[in-house]
C-alpha positions as a Python dict, from the first residue, in 0.01 Angstrom:
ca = {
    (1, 'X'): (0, 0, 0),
    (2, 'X'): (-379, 8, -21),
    (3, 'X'): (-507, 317, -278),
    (4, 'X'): (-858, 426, -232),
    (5, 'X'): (-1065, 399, -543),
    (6, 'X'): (-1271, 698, -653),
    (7, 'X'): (-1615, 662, -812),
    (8, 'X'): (-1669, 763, -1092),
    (9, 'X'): (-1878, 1130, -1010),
    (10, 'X'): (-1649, 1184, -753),
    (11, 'X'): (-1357, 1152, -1030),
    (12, 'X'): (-1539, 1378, -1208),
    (13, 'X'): (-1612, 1624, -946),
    (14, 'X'): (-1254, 1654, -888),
    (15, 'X'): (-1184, 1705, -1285),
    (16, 'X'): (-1392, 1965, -1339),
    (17, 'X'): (-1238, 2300, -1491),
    (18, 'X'): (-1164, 2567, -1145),
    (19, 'X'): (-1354, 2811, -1123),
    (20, 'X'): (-1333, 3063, -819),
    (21, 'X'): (-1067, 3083, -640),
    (22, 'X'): (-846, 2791, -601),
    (23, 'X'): (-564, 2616, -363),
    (24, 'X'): (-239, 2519, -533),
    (25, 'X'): (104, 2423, -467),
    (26, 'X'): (352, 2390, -720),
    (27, 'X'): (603, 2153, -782),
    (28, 'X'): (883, 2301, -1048),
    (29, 'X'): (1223, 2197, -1189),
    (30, 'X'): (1247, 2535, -1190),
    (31, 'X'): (1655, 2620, -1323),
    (32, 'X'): (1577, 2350, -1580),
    (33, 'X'): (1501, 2579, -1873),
    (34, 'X'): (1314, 2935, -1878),
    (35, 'X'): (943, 2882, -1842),
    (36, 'X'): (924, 2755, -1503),
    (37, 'X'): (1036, 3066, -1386),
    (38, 'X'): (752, 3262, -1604),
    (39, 'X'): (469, 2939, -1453),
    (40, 'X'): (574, 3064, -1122),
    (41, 'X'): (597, 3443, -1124),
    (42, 'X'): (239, 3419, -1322),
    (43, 'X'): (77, 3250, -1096),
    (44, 'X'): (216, 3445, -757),
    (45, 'X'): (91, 3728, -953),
    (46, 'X'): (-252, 3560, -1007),
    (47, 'X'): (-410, 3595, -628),
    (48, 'X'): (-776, 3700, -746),
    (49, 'X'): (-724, 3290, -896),
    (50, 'X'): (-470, 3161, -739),
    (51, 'X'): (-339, 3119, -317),
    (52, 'X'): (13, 2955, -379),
    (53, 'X'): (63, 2782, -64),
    (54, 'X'): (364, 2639, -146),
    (55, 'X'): (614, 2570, -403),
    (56, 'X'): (832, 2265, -432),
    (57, 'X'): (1151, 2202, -568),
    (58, 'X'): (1181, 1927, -837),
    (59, 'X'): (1517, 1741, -952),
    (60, 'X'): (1654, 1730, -1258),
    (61, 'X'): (1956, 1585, -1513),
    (62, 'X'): (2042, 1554, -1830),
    (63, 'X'): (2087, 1190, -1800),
    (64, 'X'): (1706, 1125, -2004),
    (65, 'X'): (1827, 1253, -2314),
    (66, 'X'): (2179, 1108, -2272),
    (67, 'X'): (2010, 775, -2225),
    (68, 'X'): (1802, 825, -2573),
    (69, 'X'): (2056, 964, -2811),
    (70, 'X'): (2368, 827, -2651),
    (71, 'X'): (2656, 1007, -2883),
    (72, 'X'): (2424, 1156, -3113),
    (73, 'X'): (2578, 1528, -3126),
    (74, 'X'): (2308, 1719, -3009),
    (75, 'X'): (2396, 1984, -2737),
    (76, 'X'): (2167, 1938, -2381),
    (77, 'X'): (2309, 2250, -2190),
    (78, 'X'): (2166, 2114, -1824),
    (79, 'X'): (2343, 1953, -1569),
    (80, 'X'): (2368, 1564, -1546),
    (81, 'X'): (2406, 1565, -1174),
    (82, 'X'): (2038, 1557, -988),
    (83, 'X'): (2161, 1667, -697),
    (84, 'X'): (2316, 1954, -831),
    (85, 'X'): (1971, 2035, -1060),
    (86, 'X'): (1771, 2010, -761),
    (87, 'X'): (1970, 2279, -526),
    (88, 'X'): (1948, 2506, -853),
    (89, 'X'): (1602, 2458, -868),
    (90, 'X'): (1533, 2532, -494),
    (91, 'X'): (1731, 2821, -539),
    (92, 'X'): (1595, 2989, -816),
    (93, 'X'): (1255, 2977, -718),
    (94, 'X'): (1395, 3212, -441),
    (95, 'X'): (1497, 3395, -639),
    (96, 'X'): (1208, 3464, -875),
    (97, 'X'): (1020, 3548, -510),
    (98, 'X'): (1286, 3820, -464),
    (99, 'X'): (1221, 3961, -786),
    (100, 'X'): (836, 3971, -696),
    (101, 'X'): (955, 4133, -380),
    (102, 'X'): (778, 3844, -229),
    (103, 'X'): (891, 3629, 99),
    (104, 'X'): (953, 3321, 43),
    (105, 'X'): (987, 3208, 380),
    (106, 'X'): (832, 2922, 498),
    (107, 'X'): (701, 2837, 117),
    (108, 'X'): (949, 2639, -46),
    (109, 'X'): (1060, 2334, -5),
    (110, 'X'): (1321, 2092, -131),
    (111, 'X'): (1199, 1770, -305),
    (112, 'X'): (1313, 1423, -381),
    (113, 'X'): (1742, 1414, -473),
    (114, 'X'): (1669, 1123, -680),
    (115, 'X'): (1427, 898, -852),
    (116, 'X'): (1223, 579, -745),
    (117, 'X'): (1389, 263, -754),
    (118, 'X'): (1084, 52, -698),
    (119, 'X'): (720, 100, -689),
    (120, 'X'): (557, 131, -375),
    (121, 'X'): (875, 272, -203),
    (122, 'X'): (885, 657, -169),
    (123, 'X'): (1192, 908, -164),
    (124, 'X'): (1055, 1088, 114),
    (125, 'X'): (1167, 1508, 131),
    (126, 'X'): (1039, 1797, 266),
    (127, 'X'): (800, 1857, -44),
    (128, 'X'): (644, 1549, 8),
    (129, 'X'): (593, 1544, 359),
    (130, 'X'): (397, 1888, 289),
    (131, 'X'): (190, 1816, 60),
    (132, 'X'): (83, 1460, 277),
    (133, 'X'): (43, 1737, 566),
    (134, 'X'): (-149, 2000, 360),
    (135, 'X'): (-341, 1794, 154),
    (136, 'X'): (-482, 1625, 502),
    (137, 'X'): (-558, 1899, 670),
    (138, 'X'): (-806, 2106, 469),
    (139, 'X'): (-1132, 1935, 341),
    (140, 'X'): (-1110, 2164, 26),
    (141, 'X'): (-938, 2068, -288),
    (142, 'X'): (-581, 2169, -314),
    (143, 'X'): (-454, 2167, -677),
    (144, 'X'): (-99, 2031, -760),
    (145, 'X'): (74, 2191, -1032),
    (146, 'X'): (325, 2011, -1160),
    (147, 'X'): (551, 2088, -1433),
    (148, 'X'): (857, 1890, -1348),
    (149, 'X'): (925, 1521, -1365),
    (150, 'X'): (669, 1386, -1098),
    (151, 'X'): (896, 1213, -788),
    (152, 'X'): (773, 1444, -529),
    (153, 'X'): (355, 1374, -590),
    (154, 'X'): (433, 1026, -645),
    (155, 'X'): (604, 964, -341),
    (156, 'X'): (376, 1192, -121),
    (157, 'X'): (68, 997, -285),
    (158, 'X'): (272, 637, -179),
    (159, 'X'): (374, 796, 197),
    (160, 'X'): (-41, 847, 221),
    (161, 'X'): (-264, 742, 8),
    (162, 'X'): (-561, 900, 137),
    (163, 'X'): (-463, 1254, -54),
    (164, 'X'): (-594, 1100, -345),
    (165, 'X'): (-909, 1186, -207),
    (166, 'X'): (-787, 1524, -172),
    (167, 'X'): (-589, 1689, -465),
    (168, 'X'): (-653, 1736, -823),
    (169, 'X'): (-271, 1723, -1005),
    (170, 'X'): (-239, 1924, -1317),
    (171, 'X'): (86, 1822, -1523),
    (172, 'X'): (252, 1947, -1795),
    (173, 'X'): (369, 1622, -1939),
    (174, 'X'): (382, 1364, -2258),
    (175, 'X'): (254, 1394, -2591),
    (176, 'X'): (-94, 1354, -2722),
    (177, 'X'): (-237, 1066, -2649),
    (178, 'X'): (-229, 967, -3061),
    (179, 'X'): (151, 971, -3123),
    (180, 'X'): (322, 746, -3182),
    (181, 'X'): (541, 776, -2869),
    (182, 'X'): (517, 911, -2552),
    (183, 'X'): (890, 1055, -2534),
    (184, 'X'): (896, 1394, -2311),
    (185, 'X'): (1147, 1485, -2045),
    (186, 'X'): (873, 1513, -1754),
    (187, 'X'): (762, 1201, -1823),
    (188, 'X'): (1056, 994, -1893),
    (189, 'X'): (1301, 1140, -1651),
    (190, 'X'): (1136, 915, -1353),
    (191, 'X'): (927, 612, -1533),
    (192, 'X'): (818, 442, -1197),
    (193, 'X'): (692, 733, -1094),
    (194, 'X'): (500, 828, -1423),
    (195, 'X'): (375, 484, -1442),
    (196, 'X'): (226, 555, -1079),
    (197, 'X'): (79, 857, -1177),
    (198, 'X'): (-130, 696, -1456),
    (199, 'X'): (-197, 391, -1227),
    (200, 'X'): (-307, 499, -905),
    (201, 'X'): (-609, 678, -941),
    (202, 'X'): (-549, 1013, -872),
    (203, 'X'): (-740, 1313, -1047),
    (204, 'X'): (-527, 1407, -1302),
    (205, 'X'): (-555, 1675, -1569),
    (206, 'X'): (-252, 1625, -1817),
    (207, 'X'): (-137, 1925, -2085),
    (208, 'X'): (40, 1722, -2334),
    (209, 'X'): (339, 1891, -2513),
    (210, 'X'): (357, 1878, -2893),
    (211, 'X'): (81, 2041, -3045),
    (212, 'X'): (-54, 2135, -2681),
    (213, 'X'): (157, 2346, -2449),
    (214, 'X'): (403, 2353, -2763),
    (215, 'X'): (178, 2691, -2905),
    (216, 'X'): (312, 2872, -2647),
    (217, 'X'): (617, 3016, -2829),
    (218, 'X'): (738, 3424, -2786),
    (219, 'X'): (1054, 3612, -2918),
    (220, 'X'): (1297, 3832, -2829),
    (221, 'X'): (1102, 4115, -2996),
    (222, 'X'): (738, 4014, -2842),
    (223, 'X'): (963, 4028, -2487),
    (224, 'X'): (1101, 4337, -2551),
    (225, 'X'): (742, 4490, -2647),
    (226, 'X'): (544, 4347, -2328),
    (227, 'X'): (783, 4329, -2045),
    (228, 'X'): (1146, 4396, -2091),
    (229, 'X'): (1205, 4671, -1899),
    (230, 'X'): (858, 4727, -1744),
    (231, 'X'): (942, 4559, -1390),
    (232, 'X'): (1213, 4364, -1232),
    (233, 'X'): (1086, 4017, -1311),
    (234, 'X'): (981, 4122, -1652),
    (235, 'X'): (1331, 4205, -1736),
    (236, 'X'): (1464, 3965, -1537),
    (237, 'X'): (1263, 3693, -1745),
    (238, 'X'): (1310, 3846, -2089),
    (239, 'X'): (1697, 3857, -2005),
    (240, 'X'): (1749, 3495, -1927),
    (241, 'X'): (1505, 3384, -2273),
    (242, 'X'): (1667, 3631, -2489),
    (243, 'X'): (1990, 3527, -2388),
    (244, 'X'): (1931, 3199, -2534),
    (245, 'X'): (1751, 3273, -2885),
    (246, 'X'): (2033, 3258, -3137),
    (247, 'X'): (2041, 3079, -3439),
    (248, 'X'): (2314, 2825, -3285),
    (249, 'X'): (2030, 2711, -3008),
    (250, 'X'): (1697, 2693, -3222),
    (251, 'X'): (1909, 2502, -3440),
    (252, 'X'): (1996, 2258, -3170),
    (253, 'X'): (1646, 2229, -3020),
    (254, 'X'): (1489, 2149, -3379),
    (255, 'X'): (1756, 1850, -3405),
    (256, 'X'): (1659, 1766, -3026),
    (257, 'X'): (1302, 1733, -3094),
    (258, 'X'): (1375, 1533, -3441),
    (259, 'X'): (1554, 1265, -3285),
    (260, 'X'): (1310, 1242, -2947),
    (261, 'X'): (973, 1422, -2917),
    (262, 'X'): (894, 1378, -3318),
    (263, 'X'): (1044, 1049, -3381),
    (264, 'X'): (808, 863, -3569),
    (265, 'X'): (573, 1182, -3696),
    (266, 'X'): (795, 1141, -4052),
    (267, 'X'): (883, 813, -4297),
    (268, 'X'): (1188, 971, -4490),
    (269, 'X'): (1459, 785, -4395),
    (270, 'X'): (1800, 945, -4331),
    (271, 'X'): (1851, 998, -4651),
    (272, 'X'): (1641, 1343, -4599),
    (273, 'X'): (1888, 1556, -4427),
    (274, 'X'): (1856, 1891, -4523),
    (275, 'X'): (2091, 2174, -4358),
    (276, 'X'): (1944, 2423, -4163),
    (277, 'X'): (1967, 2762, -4294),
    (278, 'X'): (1847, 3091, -4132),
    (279, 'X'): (1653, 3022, -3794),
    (280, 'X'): (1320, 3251, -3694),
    (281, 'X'): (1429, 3220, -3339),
    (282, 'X'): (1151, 3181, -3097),
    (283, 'X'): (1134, 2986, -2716),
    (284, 'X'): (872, 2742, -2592),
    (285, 'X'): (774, 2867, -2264),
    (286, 'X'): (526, 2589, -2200),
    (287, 'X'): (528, 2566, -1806),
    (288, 'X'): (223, 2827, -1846),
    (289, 'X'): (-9, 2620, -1965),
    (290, 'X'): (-76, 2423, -1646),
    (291, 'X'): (-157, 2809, -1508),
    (292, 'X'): (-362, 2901, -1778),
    (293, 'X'): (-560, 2632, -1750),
    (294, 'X'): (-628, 2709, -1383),
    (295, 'X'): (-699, 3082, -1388),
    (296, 'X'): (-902, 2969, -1723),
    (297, 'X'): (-1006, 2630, -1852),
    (298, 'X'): (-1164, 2825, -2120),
    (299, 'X'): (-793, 2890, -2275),
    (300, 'X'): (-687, 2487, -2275),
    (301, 'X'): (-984, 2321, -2389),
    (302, 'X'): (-1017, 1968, -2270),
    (303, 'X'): (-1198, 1643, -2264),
    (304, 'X'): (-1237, 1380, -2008),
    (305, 'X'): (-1114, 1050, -2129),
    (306, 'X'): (-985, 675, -1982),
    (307, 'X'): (-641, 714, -1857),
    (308, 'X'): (-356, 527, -2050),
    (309, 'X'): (-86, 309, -1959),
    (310, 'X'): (234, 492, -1983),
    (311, 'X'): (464, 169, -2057),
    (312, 'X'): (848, 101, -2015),
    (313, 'X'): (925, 195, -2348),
    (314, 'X'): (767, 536, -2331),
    (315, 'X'): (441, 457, -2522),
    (316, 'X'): (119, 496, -2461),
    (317, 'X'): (-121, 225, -2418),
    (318, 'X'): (-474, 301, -2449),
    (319, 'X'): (-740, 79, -2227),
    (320, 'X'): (-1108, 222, -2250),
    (321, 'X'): (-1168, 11, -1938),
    (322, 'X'): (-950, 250, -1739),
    (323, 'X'): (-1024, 470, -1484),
    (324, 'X'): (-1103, 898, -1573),
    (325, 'X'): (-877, 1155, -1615),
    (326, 'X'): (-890, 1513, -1794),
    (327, 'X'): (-694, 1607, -2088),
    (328, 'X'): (-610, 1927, -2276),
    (329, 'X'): (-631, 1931, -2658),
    (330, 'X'): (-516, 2289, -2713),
    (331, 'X'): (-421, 2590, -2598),
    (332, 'X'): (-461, 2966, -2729),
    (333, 'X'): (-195, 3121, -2656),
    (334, 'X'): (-280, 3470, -2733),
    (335, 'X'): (-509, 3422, -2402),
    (336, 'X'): (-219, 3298, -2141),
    (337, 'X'): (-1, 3574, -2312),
    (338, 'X'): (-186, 3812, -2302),
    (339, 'X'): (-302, 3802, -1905),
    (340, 'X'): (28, 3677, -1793),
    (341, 'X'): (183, 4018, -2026),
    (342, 'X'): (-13, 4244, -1843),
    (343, 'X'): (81, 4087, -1495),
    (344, 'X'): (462, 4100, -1527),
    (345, 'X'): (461, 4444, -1690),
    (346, 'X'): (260, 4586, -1365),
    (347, 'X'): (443, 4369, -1115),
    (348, 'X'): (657, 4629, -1021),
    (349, 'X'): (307, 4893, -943),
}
């Protein structure tokens, strides 16, 4: 497999912030939690930014986190069968399109039913195969959104890989580029494939997690306020979050993110165990980012910098010598609130 090598303007060319009006597909685990579902109906409702061409289905499992904290007691309410996680996902994007009152025919497609093996041998699906076939035939930049682990792009990128020419992939993945660890479920789900991603060449623009995407929290009372009630995919989406903020869940998600996503931010030992009394419930819905930062760069500030090396133990290493790539450092989210508010509550109009 021979990759073509981008020069360095034309890798910058392709990481420049959108502006206009931009191509995109999106590739979304989208039953995994709730904010894929709010990614997706934000940017379908986005057209004066945004022509969706397609949307692809991503697997998923709870066999990641099972691998990291083996017995370790904390709750991961997600199926560990990757089939199974991607026919959910390829059906509830669907179904978000019905709520729209959208068709979805002919725009969704199912991706990859497991993970790479090897590098440099692709799970080929129907997502890939359209995104080799769209990404070939339009001489304008089409715009991958990913916010799922990352089989699908990699293996499209490995069936053909002139489209690195072509795209510009946007993906909601990792943690900053200083922690100490890499550790996110996008990222570590498929490592071969994440390893490609950083490897190959392609323009990438990555929206870290902690610190990044991770200001993008709401509540049941913000939900109620903007959308709940003010269209059918407004309610629909404040239903499915609100059903999940109790104290029970935040309390589980905290200890989640101790043990994985934060391991290593603290030196207290396990002798510092407080309990966990009352919970301010609130839900990450971080999937937006990736569409904020396309309808505008101005809300998810970023800087160009040499890509790392994402390495088996789910690290970063850091190489100035490396090839470009674009990442965010922030993101207000009173900005990708605020427009993607106002879109759900007049979907229905």
């Amino acid at each position: 497999m021979k990759l073509p090598v981008l020069s360095r303007e034309e890798m910058i060319k392709k990481l420049t912030p959108p502006t206009g009006k931009a191509r995109i597909v999106i590739d979304t685990d989208t039953y995994n939690e709730v904010d894929d579902q709010f990614a997706l109906a934000y940017a379908l409702l986005s057209p004066e930014k945004l022509s969706v061409e397609a949307v692809y289905a991503a697997p998923f499992s709870s066999a990641f986190f099972s691998r990291l904290l083996g017995t370790d007691g904390v709750g991961i309410p997600m199926t560990s069968d990757l089939k199974l996680g991607l026919q959910q996902s390829y059906e509830e994007i669907h179904k978000v399109y019905g709520y729209l009152g959208k068709s979805s025919e002919g725009k969704v497609f199912k991706g990859s039913d497991s993970y790479l093996t090897e590098p440099g041998r692709p799970v080929e699906s129907e997502a890939a195969r359209d995104l080799v076939k769209r990404a070939m035939a339009s001489e304008e930049l089409l715009y991958v959104v990913a916010i799922g682990e990352i089989t699908n792009i990699a293996s499209a990128i490995m069936m053909e890989p002139e489209i690195i020419k072509k795209i510009t992939v946007v993906w909601l993945a990792g943690q900053p580029l200083n922690w100490p660890q890499a550790v996110e479920f996008n990222l570590g789900q498929d490592v071969i494939a994440s390893q490609f991603m950083f490897d190959c060449g392609v323009p990438l623009v990555l929206v870290p997690c902690m610190t990044v995407a991770s200001n993008l929290t709401t509540s049941a009372a913000e939900l109620d306020a903007a959308i709940n009630g003010k269209s059918r995919i407004g309610t629909y989406l404040s239903e499915i979050v609100i059903s999940q903020l109790d104290e029970t869940a935040a309390a589980n998600m905290l200890n989640l993110f101790r043990l994985t996503y934060m391991k290593g931010l603290d030196d207290y030992g396990p002798d510092v165990n407080e309990p966990i009394h009352s919970m301010a419930c609130t839900r990450i819905i971080w999937d937006i980012s990736t569409v904020g930062y396309m309808i505008n760069p101005n809300w998810c500030p970023s800087t160009l910098v040499p890509a790392p090396h994402f390495m088996s133990d789910l690290t970063w290493k850091l190489d100035p010598d490396r090839h470009l790539m674009r990442v965010c450092n922030f993101v207000y989210r009173d900005g990708i609130f605020g427009d993607m508010f106002k879109k759900l509550s007049e979907a229905d109009n």
